[in-house]
VEXDREN-2710 file (C-alpha; in Angstrom, 1 decimal):
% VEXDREN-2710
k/r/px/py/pz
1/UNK/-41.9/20.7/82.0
2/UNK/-38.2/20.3/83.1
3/UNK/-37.0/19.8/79.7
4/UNK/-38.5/23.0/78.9
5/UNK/-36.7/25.1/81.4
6/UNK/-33.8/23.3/80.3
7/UNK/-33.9/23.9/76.8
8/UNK/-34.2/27.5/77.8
9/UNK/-31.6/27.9/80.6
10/UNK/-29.4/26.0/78.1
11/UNK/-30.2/28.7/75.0
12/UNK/-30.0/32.0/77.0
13/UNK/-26.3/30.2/77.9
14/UNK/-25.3/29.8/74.7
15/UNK/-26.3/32.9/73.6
16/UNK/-24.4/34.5/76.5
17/UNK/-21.3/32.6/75.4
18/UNK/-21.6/33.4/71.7
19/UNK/-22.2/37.1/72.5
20/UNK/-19.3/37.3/74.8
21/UNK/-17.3/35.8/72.2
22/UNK/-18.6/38.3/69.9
23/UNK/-17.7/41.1/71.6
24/UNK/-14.1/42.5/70.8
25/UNK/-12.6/43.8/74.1
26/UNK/-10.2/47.0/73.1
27/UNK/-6.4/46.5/75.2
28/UNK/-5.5/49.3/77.5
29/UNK/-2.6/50.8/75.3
30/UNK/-1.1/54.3/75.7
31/UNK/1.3/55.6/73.0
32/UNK/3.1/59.0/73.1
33/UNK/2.6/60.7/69.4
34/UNK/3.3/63.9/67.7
35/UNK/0.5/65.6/65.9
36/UNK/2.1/66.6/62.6
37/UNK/-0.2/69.5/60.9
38/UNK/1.4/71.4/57.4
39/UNK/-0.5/74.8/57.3
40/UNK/-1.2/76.6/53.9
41/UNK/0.2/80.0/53.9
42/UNK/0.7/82.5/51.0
43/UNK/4.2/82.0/50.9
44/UNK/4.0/78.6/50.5
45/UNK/4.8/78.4/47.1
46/UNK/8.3/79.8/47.9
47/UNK/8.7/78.5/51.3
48/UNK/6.7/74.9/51.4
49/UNK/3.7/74.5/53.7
50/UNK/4.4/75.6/57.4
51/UNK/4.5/72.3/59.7
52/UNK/3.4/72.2/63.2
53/UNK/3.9/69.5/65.3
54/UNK/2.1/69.1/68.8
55/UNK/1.6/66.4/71.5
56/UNK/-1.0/63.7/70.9
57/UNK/-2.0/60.5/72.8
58/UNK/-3.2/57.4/71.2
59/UNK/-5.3/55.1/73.4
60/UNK/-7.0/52.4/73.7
61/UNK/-9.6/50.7/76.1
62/UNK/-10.7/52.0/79.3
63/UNK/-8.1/54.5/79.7
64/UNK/-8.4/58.0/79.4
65/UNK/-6.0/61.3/79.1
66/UNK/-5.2/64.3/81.2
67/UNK/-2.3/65.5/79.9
68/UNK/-2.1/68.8/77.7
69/UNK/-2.0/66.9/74.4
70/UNK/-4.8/66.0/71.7
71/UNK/-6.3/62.8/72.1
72/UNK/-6.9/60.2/69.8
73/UNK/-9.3/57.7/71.3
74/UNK/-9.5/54.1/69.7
75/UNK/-13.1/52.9/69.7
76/UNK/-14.1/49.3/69.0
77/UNK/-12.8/47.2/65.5
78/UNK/-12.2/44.5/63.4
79/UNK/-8.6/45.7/63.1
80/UNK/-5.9/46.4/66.2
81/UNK/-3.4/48.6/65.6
82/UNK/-0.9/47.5/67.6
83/UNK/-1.0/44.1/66.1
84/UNK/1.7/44.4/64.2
85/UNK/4.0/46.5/67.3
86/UNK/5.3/44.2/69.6
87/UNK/7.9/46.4/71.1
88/UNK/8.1/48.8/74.3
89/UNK/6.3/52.3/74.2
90/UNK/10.4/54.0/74.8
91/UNK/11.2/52.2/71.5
92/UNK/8.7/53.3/69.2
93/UNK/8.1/56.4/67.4
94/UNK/4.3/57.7/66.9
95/UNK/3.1/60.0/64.2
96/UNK/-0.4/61.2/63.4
97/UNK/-1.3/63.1/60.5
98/UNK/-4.6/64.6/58.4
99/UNK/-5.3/62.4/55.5
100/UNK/-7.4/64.0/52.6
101/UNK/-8.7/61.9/49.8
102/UNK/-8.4/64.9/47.2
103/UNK/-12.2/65.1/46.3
104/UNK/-12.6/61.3/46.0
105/UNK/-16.0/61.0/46.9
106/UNK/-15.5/57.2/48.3
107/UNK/-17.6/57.0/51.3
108/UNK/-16.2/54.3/54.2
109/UNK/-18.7/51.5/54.9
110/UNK/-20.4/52.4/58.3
111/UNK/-23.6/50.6/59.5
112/UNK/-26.1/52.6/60.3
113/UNK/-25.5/55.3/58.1
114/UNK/-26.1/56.3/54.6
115/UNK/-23.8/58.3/52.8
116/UNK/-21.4/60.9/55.0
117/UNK/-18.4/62.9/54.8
118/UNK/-15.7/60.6/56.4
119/UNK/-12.7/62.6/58.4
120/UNK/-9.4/60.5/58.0
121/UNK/-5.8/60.4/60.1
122/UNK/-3.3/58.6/59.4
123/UNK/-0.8/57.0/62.1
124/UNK/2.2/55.6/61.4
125/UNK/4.0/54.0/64.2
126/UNK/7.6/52.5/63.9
127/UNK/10.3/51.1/65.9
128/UNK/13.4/53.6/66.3
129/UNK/16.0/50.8/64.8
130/UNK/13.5/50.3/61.8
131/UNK/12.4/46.7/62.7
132/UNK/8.9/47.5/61.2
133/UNK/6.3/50.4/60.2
134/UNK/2.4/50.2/60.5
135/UNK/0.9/52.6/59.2
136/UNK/-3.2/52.7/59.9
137/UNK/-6.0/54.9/58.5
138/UNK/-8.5/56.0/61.1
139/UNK/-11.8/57.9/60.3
140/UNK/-13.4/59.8/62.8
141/UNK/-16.5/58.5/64.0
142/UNK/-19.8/59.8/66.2
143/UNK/-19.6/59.3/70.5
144/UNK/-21.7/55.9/71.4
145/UNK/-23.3/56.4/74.3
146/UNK/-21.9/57.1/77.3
147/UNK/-19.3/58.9/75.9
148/UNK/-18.7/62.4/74.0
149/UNK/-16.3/63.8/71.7
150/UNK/-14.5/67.3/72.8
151/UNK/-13.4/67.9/69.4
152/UNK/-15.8/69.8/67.0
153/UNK/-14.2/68.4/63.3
154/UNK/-16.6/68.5/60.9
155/UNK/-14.0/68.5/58.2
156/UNK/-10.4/68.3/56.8
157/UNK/-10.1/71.9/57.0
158/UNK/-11.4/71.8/60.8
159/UNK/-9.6/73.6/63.1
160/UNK/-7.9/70.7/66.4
161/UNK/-7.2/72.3/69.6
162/UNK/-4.4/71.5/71.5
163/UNK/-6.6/69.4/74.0
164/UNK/-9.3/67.9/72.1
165/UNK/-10.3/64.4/71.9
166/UNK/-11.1/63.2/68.9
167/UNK/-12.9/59.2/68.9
168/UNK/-11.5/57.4/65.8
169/UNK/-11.6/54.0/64.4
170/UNK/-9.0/51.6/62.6
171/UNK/-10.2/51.1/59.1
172/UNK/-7.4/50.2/57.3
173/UNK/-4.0/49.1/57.8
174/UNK/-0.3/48.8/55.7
175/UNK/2.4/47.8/57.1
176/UNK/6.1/45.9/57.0
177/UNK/8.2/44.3/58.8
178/UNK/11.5/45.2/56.5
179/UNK/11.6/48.5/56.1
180/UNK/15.4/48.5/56.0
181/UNK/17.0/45.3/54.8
182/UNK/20.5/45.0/54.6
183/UNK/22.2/42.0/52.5
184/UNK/25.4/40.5/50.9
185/UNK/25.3/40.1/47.4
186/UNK/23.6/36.4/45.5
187/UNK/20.6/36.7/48.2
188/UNK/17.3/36.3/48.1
189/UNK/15.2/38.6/49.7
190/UNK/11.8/39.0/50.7
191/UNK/10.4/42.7/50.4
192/UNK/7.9/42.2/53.1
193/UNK/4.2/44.3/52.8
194/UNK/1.1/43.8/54.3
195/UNK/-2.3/45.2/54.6
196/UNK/-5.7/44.8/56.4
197/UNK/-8.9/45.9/55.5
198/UNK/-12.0/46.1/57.5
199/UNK/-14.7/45.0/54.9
200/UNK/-14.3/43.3/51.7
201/UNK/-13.5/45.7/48.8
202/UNK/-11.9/45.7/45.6
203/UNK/-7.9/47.1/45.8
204/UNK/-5.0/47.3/43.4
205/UNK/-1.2/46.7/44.7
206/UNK/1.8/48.7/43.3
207/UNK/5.5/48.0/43.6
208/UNK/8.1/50.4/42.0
209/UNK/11.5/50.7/42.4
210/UNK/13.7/53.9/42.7
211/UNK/17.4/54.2/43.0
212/UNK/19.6/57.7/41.4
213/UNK/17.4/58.5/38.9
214/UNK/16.2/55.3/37.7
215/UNK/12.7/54.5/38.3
216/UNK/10.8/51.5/37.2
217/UNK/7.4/49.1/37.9
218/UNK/7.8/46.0/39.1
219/UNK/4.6/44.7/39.9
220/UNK/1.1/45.8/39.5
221/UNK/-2.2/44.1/40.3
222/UNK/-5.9/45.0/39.4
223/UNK/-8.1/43.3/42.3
224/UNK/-11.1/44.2/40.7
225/UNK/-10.5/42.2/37.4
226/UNK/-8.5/39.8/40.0
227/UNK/-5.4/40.2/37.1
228/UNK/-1.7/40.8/36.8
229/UNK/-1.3/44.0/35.0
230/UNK/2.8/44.1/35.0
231/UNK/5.6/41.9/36.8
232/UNK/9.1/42.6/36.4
233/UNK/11.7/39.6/35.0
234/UNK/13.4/38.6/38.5
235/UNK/10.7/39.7/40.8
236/UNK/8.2/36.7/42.2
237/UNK/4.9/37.3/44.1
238/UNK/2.6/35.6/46.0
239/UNK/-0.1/35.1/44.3
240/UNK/-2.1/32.6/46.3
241/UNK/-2.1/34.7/49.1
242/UNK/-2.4/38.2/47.5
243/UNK/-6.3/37.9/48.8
244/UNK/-5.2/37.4/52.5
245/UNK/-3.4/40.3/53.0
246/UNK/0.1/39.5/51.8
247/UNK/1.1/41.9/48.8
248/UNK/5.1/41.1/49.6
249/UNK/7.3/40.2/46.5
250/UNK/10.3/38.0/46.3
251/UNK/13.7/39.1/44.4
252/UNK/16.5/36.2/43.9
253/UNK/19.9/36.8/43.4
254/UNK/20.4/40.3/44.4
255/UNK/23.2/42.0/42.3
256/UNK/24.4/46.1/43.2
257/UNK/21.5/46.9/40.3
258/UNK/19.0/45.8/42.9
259/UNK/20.1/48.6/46.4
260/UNK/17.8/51.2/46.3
261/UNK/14.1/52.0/47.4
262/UNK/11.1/49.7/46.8
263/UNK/7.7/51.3/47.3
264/UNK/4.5/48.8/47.7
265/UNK/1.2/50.9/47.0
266/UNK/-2.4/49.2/48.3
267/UNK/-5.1/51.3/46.7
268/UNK/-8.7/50.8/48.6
269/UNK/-10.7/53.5/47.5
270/UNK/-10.3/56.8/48.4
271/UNK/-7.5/55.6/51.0
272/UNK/-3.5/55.4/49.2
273/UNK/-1.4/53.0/51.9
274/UNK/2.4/52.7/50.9
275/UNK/5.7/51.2/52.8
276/UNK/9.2/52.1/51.4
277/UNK/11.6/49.3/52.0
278/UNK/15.3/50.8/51.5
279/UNK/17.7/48.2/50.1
280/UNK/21.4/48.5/50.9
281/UNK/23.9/45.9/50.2
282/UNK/26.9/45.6/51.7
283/UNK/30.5/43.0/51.1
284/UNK/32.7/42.9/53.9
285/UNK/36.4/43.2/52.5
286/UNK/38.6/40.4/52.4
287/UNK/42.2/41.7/53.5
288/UNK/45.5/39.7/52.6
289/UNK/49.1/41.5/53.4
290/UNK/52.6/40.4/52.0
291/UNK/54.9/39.3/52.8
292/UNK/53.1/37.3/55.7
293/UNK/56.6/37.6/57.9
294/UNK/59.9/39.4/57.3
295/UNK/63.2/37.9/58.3
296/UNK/66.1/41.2/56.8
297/UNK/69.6/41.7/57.5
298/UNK/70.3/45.5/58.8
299/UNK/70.2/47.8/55.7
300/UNK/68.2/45.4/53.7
301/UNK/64.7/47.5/51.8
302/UNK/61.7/45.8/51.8
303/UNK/58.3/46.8/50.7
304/UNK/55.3/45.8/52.4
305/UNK/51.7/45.7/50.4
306/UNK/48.1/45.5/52.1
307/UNK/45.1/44.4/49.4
308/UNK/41.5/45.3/50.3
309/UNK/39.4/43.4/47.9
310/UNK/35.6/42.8/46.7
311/UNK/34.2/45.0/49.2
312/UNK/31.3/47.6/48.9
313/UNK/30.6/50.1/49.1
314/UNK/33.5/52.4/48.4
315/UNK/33.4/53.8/52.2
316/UNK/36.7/51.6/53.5
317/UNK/39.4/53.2/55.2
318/UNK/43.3/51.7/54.9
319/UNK/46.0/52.8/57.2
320/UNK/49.1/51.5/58.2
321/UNK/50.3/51.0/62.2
322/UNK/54.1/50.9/63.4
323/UNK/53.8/49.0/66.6
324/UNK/56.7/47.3/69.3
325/UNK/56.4/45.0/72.0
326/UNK/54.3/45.2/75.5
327/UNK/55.5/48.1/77.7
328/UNK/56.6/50.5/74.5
329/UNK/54.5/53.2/73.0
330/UNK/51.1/53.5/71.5
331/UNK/51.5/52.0/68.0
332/UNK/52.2/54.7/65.4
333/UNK/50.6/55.4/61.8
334/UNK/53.0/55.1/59.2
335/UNK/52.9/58.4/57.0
336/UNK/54.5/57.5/54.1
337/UNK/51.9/54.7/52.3
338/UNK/51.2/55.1/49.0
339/UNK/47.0/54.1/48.3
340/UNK/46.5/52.5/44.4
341/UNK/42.5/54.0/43.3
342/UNK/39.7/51.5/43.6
343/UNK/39.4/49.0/40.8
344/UNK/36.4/47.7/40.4
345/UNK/35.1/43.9/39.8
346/UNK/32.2/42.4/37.6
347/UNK/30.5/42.4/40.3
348/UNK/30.6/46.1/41.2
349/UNK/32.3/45.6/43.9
350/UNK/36.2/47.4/44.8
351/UNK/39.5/46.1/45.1
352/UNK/42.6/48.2/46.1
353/UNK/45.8/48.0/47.6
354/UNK/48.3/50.0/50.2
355/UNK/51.6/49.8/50.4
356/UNK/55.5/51.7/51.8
357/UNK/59.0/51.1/51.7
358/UNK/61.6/51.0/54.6
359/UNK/65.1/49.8/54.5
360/UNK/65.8/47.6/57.7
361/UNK/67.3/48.4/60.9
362/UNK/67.9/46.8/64.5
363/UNK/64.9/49.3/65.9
364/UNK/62.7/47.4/63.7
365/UNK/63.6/44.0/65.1
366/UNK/60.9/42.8/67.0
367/UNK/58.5/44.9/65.5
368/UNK/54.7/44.6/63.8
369/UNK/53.5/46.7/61.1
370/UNK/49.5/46.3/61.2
371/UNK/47.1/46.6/58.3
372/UNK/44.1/48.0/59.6
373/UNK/40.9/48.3/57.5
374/UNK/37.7/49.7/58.7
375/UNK/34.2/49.5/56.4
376/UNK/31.0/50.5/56.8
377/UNK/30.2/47.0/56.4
378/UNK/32.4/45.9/59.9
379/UNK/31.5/46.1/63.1
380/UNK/34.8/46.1/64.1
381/UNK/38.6/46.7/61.7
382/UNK/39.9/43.9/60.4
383/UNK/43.6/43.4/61.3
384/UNK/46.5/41.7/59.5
385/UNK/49.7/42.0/61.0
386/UNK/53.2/41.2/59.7
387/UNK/56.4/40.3/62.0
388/UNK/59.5/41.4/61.1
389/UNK/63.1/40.4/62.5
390/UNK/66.1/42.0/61.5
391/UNK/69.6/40.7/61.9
392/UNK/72.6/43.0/62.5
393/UNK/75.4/42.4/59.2
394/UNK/78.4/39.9/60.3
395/UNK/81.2/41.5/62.1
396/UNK/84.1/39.8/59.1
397/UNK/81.5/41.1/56.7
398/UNK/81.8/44.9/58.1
399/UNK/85.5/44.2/58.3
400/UNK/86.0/42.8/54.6
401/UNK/83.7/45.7/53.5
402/UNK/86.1/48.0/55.8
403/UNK/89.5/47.0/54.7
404/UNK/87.8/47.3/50.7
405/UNK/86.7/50.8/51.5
406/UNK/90.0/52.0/52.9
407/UNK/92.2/50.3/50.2
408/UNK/90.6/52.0/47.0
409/UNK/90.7/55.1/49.6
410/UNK/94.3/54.5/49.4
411/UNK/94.9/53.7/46.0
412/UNK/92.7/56.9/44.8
413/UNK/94.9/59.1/47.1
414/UNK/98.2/57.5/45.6
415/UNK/97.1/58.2/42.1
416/UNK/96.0/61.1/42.5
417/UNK/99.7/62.1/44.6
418/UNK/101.5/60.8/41.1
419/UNK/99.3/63.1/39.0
420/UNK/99.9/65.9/40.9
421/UNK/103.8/65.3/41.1
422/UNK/103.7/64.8/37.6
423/UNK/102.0/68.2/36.4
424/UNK/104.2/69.6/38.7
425/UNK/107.4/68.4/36.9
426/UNK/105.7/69.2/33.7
427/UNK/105.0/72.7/34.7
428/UNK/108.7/73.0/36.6
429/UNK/110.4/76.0/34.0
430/UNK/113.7/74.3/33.0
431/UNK/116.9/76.3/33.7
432/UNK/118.7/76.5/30.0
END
C-alpha cells in the first residue's frame, strides 16, 4: 500500500520536474527599434519606393508596452533572439522590416495547423561599432489564450498602425560576429556566419565575393543532396560542422586581392538570410629619415629626406615640422618640401618619399625638423625627428677669406686704373 503511494508521489514529481524543464521561460528584454516600411507609389519607378520609418518595441517575457510605438511581442521558441547580443540596449541599433517570400508558396511548420498564409518580419539588430549583426525572421502568429493581438494583419500588403501590437515568433536566425574585419596583410581570417533554424529542413549556403566590379562565387552547398557544388582555390570550410549551424569559411594568406565584401546566403525555403562581412586591410607605414643627425658649419646646404614605405592604403599624409627648444614657438610646417608620387610594391602596397633643402645657419643650431606621417592605419602620427647643430665658420677662416676678397678687389681696381690710363694716352691727339 505505501509503496504504491510512493510510486505515485514519486511519478507526478518527476513529471513536474521534466515539465518544468520543458517549459522555455521567455527573458524580460526591451529593445528600442525603428519600423522601416518602403511604400509603392506611381512615381516609383523614377523616384524609388517611398520609406517610412516609425517607432517599434521589441519585447520579450512578461513585459508589456505603453508607449506610442508598434509593438512587436516575442512569444515562446526554440530560438532567442538575443542570443547572439550581449551588449547594452544604448549600444545597439534595432531595425524591423516586412519580409515577403515573392509568391513562394513555402508554408512555416506550425503544429496545430494545416497549411496557412505565414506573415514574416525581419529584424536585424547590430552593435553601433559593428561587433556583430543578427538578423532573425519572425512570422506572425495567432494570440494563446489569455492574450490578444491589436493588430489586424492578415497579409503582406496589410495595413500596421502606429500603435498595434503584433505577437511574433523567432523562426529563423543568421547572424555574424565579423561583420567588419580589419587585417594586415599574410593573415588568416575567419569570415564568421551562422544560422539557426527551428525545425529540421533542407537549406543551401552561398558565399560570393564583391569588390569594384569584380564579382565571383566562392562557395556553394546543396543541403538537400548534402554536396559541395563550388569552392573557390584558397577559401576552406567547415565541413564537419556545416550541419550545426556554422556556414563560416576560412581564407589564408590574405593579399590586397582579397579586401572587399563577402556575402554568406542560407536559403531555408521561402526565407533568404544573408550577412555581408566587409574586408579592409590595412599596413601601417614604416618611416626612416636621413640623415639621422646633422652636425653643419654656418652656410653649409643640406638636404633632409623622409621615406614612407609599404603602407596601405594610399590615404597617408607627410608634412614636415620646424621646431626649437622648450619656451620658443609652436613648431612650424616647413613650406618648401618637395613629395616624390607613390611607388608601389609587389605587394600592392606604397612607398614614397619627402624631402627640402636649407643652407645652415646659427638660428638653426639647436633645432629639430620632425617628419610627421599620419595613416588611416595609425591611431596616432608617427614621428621621426632629426637634430641639427650648426657651428659658426672660424674667425682666421673669415679673415683669410677677408684679406683674399679685398686683394683681387685691389688688384681688379689696379688693372683696370692701367687700362684706363692707357686708352687715355692712346687717345691723347699728339701736338705735330
Amino acid at each position: 500500500m505505501y509503496w504504491k503511494i510512493f510510486l505515485l508521489l514519486f511519478s507526478i514529481l518527476a513529471a513536474a520536474i521534466v515539465q518544468a524543464q520543458n517549459r522555455r521561460t521567455v527573458p524580460n528584454r526591451k529593445l528600442d527599434c525603428v519600423f522601416v516600411n518602403e511604400m509603392q507609389s506611381e512615381e516609383m519607378q523614377v523616384f524609388g519606393p517611398t520609406v517610412i520609418k516609425r517607432k517599434a518595441l521589441l519585447l520579450s517575457g512578461d513585459l508589456s508596452g505603453n508607449e506610442k510605438a508598434i509593438i512587436f511581442k516575442l512569444q515562446e521558441s526554440s530560438l532567442d533572439i538575443f542570443q547572439y547580443v550581449g551588449e547594452q540596449p544604448d549600444k545597439l541599433g534595432c531595425e524591423i522590416s516586412r519580409y515577403s517570400t515573392h509568391g513562394i508558396h513555402v508554408p512555416w511548420p506550425q503544429q496545430g495547423k494545416e497549411a496557412i498564409t505565414d506573415i514574416w518580419f525581419t529584424v536585424t539588430i547590430k552593435h553601433l561599432t559593428s561587433r556583430f549583426i543578427a538578423t532573425s525572421f519572425v512570422r506572425k502568429v495567432e494570440a494563446p489564450d489569455g492574450q490578444h493581438s491589436e493588430a489586424n494583419v492578415d497579409d503582406e500588403a496589410s495595413d500596421i498602425g502606429d500603435t498595434d501590437t503584433l505577437l511574433v515568433q523567432v523562426s529563423y536566425i543568421v547572424h555574424t560576429s565579423t561583420p567588419l574585419i580589419t587585417t594586415k596583410l599574410k593573415q588568416d581570417l575567419v569570415l564568421d556566419c551562422g544560422y539557426k533554424i527551428d525545425h529540421s529542413t533542407d537549406f543551401n549556403i552561398d558565399w560570393r565575393y564583391q569588390h569594384k566590379g569584380t564579382k565571383k562565387k566562392l562557395f556553394s552547398y546543396n543541403g538537400r543532396h548534402e554536396r559541395v557544388e563550388h569552392l573557390e582555390e584558397g577559401v576552406e570550410v567547415f565541413m564537419d560542422q556545416i550541419k550545426n549551424g556554422n556556414a563560416s569559411i576560412r581564407i589564408r594568406n590574405i593579399g590586397i586581392k582579397d579586401e572587399g565584401s563577402y556575402t554568406c546566403s542560407v536559403y531555408v525555403p521561402p526565407l533568404f538570410g544573408t550577412q555581408t562581412i566587409e574586408v579592409e586591410v590595412m599596413e601601417s607605414p614604416i618611416v626612416s629619415v636621413s640623415p639621422d643627425s646633422l652636425s653643419l658649419k654656418e652656410g653649409d646646404e643640406q638636404k633632409l629626406m623622409c621615406e614612407a614605405g609599404r603602407y596601405f592604403p594610399l590615404d597617408v599624409t607627410v608634412r614636415w615640422l620646424r621646431e626649437q627648444g622648450e619656451g620658443h614657438m609652436l613648431p612650424v610646417y616647413m613650406s618648401n618640401v618637395i613629395f616624390s608620387p607613390h611607388r608601389r610594391n609587389t605587394d600592392g602596397t606604397y612607398n614614397m618619399s619627402s624631402f627640402f633643402r636649407f643652407v645652415a645657419s646659427l638660428r638653426d643650431n639647436g633645432v629639430t625638423y620632425t617628419c610627421r606621417v599620419e595613416h588611416v592605419s595609425l591611431e596616432k602620427p608617427i614621428k621621426r625627428h632629426i637634430q641639427v647643430k650648426v657651428e659658426a665658420q672660424p674667425q682666421i677662416f673669415l679673415f683669410t677669406l677677408t684679406s683674399v676678397a679685398i686683394l683681387v678687389i685691389c688688384t681688379f681696381l689696379v688693372i683696370l686704373l692701367m687700362r684706363i690710363k692707357n686708352i687715355t694716352e692712346r687717345n691723347k691727339k699728339k701736338p705735330y
